[in-house]
N, C-alpha and C positions, 0 to 999 in steps of 0.2 A: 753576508754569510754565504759560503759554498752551498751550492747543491748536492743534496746528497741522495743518493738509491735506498729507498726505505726495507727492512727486511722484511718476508713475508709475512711475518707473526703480527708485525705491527699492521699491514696491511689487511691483513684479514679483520684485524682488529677494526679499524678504521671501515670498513666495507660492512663490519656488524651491524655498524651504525645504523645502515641504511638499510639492512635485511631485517634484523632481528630489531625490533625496537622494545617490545617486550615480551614477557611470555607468551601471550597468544600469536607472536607475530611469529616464533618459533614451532610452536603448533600448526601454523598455520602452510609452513611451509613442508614441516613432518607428515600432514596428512595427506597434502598433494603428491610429492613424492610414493604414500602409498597409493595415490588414486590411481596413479602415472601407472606403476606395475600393474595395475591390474588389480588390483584387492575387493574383495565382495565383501570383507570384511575388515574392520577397524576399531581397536581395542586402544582410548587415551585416560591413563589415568597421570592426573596433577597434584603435589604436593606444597602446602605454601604460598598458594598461586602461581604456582609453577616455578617460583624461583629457588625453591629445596630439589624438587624431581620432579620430572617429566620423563613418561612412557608410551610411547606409541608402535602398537602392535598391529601386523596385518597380515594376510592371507596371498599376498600378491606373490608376484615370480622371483624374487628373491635376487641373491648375490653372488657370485661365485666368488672362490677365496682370492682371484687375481683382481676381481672387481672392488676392493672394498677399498685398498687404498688409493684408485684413482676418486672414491668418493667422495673422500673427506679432501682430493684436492682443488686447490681453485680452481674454476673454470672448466672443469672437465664434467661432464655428461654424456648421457645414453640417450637426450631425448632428439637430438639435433643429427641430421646424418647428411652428409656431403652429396653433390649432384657429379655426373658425369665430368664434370668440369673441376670438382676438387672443393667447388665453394657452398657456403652453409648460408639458405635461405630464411632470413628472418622474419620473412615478410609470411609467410605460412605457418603459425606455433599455433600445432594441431592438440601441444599437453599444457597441463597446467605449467609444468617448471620448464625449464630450456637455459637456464645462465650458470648452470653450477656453482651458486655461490654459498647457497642453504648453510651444509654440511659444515664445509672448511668454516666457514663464519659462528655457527655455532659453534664448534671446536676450538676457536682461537678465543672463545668468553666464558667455557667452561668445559667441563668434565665430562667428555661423549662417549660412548660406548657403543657400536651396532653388532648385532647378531643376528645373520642370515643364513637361511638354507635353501638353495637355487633349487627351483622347480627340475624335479629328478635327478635331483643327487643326494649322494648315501649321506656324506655327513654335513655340520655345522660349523661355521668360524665366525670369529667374532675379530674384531680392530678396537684400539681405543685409541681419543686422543685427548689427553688435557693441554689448557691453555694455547693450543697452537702445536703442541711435543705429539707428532704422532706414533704409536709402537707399534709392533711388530704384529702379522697373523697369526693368529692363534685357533685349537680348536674349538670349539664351545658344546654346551647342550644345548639344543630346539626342539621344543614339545610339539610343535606341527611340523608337518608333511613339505612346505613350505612356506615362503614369508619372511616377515624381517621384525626384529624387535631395536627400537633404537632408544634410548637413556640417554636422558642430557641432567645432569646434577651440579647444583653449585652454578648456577646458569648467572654470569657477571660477577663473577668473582675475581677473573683477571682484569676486568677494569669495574673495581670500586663506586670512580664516580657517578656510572651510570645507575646504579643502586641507588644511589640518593633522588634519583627522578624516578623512581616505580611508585607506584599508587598502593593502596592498602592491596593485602591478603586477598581479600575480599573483593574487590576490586578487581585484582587483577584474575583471580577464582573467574565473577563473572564476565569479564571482555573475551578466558577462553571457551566459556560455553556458550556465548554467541557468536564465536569463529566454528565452533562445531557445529553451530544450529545453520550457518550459512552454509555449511557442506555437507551438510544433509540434506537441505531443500534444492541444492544443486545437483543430486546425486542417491535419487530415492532409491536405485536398484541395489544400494550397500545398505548393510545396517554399518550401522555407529554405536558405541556404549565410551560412557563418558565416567569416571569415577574423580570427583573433586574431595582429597585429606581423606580417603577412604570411604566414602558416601555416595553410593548411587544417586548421580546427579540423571544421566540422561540412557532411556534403554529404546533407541528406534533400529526395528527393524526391515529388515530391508522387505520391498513394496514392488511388486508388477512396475514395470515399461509402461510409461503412458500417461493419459488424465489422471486414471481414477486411484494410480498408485501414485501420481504426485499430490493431489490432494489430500489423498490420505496422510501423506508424510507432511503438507503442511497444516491440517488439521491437528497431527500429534505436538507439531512446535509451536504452531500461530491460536490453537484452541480449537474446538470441537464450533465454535459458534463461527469462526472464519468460513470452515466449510458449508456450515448452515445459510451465510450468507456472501459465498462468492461466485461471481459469475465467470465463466468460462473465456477465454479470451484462445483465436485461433486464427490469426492471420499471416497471406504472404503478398510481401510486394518485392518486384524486381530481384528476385533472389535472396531476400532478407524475411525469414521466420518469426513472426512473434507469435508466443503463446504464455500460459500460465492463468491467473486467476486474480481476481480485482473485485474487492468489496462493494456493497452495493454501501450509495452515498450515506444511508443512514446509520450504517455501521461504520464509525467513524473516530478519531483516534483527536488526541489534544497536539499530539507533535509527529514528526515524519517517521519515527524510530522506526512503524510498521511498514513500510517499502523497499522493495528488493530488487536488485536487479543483477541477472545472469546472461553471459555474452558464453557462448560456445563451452556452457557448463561452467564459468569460469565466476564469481561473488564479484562484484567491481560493485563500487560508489563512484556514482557519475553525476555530474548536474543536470543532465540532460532529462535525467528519468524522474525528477522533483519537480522542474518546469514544465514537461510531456502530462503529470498525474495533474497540474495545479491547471493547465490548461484545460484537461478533458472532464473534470470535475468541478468547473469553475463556475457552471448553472446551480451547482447541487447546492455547493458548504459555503460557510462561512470561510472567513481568509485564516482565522485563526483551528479550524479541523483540517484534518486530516486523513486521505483514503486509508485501505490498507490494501497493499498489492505485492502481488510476486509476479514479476513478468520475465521471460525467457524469450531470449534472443540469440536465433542461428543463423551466422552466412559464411561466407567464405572468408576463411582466415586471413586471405590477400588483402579483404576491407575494413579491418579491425588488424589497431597497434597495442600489444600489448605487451611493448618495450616500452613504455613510457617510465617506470620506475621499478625500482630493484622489489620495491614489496609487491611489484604487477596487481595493487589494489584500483590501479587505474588505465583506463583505456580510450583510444584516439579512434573513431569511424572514421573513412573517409568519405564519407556520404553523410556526416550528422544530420544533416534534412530531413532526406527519404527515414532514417531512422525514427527519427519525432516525431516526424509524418504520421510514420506507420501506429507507432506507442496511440499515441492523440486520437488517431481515427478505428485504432480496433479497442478501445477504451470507449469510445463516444456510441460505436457498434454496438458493445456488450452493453451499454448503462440504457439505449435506446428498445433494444429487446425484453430487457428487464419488463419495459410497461410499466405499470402502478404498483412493482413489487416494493413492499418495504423490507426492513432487515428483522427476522423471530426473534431478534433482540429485546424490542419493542414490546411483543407481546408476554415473553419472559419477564421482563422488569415488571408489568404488569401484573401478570399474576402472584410474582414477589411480593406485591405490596398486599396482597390478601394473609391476613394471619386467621389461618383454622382452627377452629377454639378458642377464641379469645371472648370477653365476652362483651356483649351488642350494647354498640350504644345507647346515650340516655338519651331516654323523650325530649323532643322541646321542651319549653312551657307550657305551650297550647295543649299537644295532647298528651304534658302531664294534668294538666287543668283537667281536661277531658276524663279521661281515665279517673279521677279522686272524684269526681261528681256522681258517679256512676259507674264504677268497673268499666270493662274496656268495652267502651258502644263506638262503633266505627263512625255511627252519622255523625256523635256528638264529636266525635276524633275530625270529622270530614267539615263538619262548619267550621271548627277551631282554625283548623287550617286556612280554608277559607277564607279567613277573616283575618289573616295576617296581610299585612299592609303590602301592597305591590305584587303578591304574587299573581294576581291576577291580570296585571298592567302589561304592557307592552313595553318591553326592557326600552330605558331613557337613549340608552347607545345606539340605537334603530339607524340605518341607514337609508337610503333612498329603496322603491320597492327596486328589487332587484331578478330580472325579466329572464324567468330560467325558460330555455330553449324547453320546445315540445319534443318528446323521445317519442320513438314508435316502439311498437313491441315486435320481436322478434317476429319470422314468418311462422303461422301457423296458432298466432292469437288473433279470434275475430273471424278466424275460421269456422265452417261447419263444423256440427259436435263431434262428427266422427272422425275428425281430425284430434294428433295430440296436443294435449293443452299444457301450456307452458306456464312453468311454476317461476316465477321470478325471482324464489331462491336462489335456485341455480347459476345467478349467474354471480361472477366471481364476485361482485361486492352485494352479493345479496339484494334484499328488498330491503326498507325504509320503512323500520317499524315506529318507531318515535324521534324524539328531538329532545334532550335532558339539558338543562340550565340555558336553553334556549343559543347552545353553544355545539352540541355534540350530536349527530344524529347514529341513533343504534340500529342496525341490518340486521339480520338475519341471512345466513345463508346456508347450504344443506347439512355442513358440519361442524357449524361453530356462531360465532356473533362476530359483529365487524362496529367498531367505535370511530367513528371521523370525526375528526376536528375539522368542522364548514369552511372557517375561514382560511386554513392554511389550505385546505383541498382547494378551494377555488382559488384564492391568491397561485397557484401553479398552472390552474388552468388559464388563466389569466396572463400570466407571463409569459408561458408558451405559444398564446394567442396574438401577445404582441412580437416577439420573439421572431415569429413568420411571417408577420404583415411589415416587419423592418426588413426581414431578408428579402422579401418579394419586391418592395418598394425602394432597397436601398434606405440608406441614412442621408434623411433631409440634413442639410449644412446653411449655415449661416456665415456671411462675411464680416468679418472684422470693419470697422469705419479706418481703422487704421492697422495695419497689418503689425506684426509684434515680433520685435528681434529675438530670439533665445540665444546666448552664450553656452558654449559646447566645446569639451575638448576636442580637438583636433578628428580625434577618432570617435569619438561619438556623434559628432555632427554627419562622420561620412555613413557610419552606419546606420541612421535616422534616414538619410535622405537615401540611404538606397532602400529603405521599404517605403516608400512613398508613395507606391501605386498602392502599395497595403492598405495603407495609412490614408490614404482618396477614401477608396471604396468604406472603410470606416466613418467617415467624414470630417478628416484632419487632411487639409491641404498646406503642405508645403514648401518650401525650395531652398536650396541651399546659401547662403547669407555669404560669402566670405571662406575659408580655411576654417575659423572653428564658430560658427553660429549658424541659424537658420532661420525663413523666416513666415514666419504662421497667417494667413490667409483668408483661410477660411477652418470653422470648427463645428465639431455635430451640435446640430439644433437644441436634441434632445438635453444638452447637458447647459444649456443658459448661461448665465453670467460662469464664466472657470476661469482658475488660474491656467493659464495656458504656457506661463516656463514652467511652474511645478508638474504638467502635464508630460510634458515635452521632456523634462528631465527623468521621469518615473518613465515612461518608454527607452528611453534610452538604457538605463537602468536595467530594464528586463529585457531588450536586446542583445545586451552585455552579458545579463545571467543567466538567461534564458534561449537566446535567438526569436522571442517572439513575442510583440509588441500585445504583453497582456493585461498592462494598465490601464491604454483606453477600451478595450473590451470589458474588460471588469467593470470599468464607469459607467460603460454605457447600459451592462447588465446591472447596475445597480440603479443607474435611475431607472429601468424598466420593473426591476422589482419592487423599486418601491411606489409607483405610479400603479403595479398591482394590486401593492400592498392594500393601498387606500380605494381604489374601484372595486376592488372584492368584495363580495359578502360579507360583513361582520358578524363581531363573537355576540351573542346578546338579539341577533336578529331572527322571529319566530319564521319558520319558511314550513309549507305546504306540504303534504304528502308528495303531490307532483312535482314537486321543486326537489325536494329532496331525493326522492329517484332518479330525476331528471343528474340533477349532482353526481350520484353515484355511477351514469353510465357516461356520463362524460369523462368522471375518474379513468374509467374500465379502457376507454378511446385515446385517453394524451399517454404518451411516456412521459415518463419520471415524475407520473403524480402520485407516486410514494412518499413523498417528500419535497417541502415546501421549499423554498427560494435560499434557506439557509441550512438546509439538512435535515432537520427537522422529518419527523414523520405526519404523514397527515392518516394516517389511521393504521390502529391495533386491531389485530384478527387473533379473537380467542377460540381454539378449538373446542368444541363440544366435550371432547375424551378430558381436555385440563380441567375444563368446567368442575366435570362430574368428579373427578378424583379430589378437586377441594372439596367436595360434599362429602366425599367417603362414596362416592358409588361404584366406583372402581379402585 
């Protein structure tokens, strides 16, 4: 068959494909375009799921009437401008858009219409184009000052087929309020108003420059509890900015849905920032949780490609290292500063489970017995009890005694009288008032009560303790009697053996075998009899997906937890007024004794103020 020159319309058509995939992928490119102008403000409403009408209005600098049909053409834009020399650098895209293809592409799949009015000018024009047909300038009406209103209707109507692969109404309703929810959390100094088939879907308004107006605005999208419990993140290395916000581990998610990640104001999904959270959280959760993070990322446009695809949902560093780097280590920063904080999720669910009003439990037997003998006599109530089998025993699940460090008291107990005397309230986990089902020990502290679960608390202090004497001492290794070939493709063998001084200091020795194997040496002590190609192939693996050999770290963090698991203190074991202090200020001393070796929390801290309002006292 001849080749032939395809007409524009087809063209455009064909390039939709890859722009516009569906309605939110058209929103998505409509809102940027206003962010590009300048807009403080951003008015989307969707009908349909956007595939009957799509409206997006804004406040930005507008269009002049000679402007409007270069917009709807291919390849032409305003955001790209020539150097002394005549050529256009792409290696600097300081805006969201830069390819000119948005416009003409939607126009070549439906029904577009814009109306703008350029900042300080008297009047309004509007352009339309269906299917690819663009007409003529005309004038319009514009109810603001300036800004641009764009309609896209009938959205895949000149190509049918694509229609048959859209997803329900609804469906596709929600994909575009989470394309709005991402450029909002990109861009707190705009408000946004979202109307989905006429219904106030989403009304955020625009928020101060900074921490406390981005928090805010991911507060109104991610929940009021997100900000309750996220920790600040503010790091720079070598010219690369990270900031944003990152859940504390016990505020925790089933799937990855909650993490974000922004490059130069810009929403991208990258693998980088799944593997950087899975790394830096990788003491806290289980494999199957999930953090919740928003983290922002700024350098110079010269070290970030984000020509990699026409939807620019994705982006190329040329440094990914130093970037992981930075993610991994101002992550492990924030979670380390934390200390013993847990997530007020915790103690919310908690006090959820109290219902006020309802009415109180029945008596055991015992002191219903008690009570019918004699109205309600406490002694006779207090032998009954008494004389129930085992509660006086020593729980059977008893562990070995377990040798709690002596604590001192702060400066200033054991002092002369006229020195001040230190209330042990005071301090953040309280005093050590009792011990309940020979499991839980209840504190007191100056404004609330504090509930720890012993064994998850110490299982952390525990793990942390081995945790440092590994890093201090290195990972003891053992030699194979016979070294062990692994079969490897080509390039996974090369990339294994180039982390191999990594993979030493871990206590995995080994060298390259041939073109595609390797071959295994020596392996950490700590992990005993292993499969060592299933090892070897799971690094590789997360080399591949990741850039970072987090299989054997994970192993080795899990046999450390669970060798804590089992030298901890157990549930069921009676421990001492002094032990149990002792516990709590050791808590006060490790980070991340919020939370046990799986996420988990190791104690609820109930305010006083929630207390009293279950009671009606407030």
């Amino acid at each position: 068959m001849p080749i032939r020159r395809l007409p524009p319309e087809t063209v455009n058509r064909i390039a939709a494909g890859e722009v516009v995939e569906r309605p939110a992928s058209a929103v998505k490119e409509l809102v940027e375009n206003a962010l590009d102008a300048g807009a403080t403000r951003v008015e989307i409403q969707a009908d349909g799921g956007g595939l009957t009408r799509i409206l997006v209005a804004d406040d930005g600098a507008g269009l002049a009437p000679d402007e409007l049909p270069l917009a709807v053409e291919r390849h032409a834009t305003s955001k790209l401008s020539p150097d002394a020399a005549g050529d256009y650098d792409l290696l600097r895209i300081a805006t969201l858009g830069f390819r000119g293809e948005a416009l003409p592409s939607i126009g070549s799949v439906a029904r577009l219409s814009i109306a703008s009015r350029a900042r300080g000018a008297a009047d309004a024009h509007a352009i339309f184009v269906e299917g690819g047909a663009v007409g003529a300038v005309s004038p319009a009406a514009f109810p603001s000052p300036h800004g641009a209103r764009v309609e896209v209707r009938d959205l895949f109507y000149a190509t049918p087929a694509r229609l048959k692969f859209m997803k329900s109404e609804r469906s596709e309703a929600m994909a575009i309020a989470e394309e709005i929810k991402r450029q909002a959390m990109a861009h707190e100094a705009v408000s946004f108003a979202l109307d989905l088939d006429g219904r106030r879907t989403l009304r955020l308004p625009a928020e101060t420059k900074g921490d406390d107006g981005r928090l805010a605005r991911l507060a109104a999208i991610m929940g009021r509890e997100f900000s309750d419990n996220a920790l600040l993140i503010d790091h720079d290395r070598e010219g690369v900015r990270l900031s944003g916000f990152a859940g504390l581990p016990t505020y925790n998610r089933g799937n990855a849905g909650h993490q974000y990640l922004f490059v130069n104001g810009r929403p991208v999904r990258d693998r980088l920032l799944q593997g950087a959270l899975r790394a830096a959280y990788a003491d806290f959760l289980a494999r199957d949780r999930h953090p919740l993070a928003a983290l922002y990322i700024e350098l110079d446009p010269a070290y970030v490609d984000v020509n990699v695809h026409p939807a620019k949902a994705e982006v190329r560093f040329r440094d990914p290292g130093l970037v992981r780097g930075l993610i991994v280590g101002g992550l492990r920063h924030a979670l380390a500063s934390a200390g013993h904080r847990a997530s007020t999720t915790v103690s919310s669910a908690a006090l959820g489970g109290f219902r006020p009003g309802m009415p109180p439990p029945q008596p055991s037997a015992a002191g219903f017995s008690a009570w019918r003998q004699g109205g309600w006599n406490p002694a006779g109530l207090a032998a009954a009890v008494q004389s129930i089998p085992g509660l006086t025993e020593v729980s059977a699940r008893s562990e070995p005694q377990w040798e709690a460090p002596q604590w001192e008291a702060p400066q200033g107990v054991g002092e002369p009288a006229s020195a001040a005397v230190f209330d042990p309230v005071d301090y953040p986990l309280g005093a050590a008032r009792a011990q309940v089902h020979e499991t839980y020990i209840v504190a007191q502290t100056r404004d609330g009560v504090v509930i720890v679960d012993q064994h998850a608390a110490h299982e952390r202090l525990v793990y942390e303790r081995m945790k440092a004497e590994m890093a201090d001492g290195g990972v003891t290794r053992q030699g194979l009697l016979l070294p062990e070939v692994v079969e490897l493709d080509p390039a996974e063998a090369e990339r294994v053996c180039a982390r191999g001084a990594e993979l030493a200091s871990l206590g995995l020795v080994l060298e390259a075998f041939g073109p595609g194997a390797v071959l295994v040496r020596e392996t950490p002590a700590l992990l005993g009899e292993t499969d060592v190609a299933g090892l070897v192939r799971d690094i590789a693996d997360d080399l591949a997906e990741n850039g970072q050999a987090l299989a054997l770290k994970e192993r080795l963090e899990e046999v450390c937890s669970t060798m804590a698991c089992h030298g901890s203190v157990r549930a069921g074991r009676r421990l001492s007024a002094p032990e149990m202090n002792a516990l709590l200020r050791q808590m006060e001393a490790t980070p991340h004794s919020g939370q046990c070796n799986h996420g988990r929390p190791t104690y609820v801290e109930l305010k006083l103020a929630d207390i009293e309002r279950l009671f009606g006292r407030r």
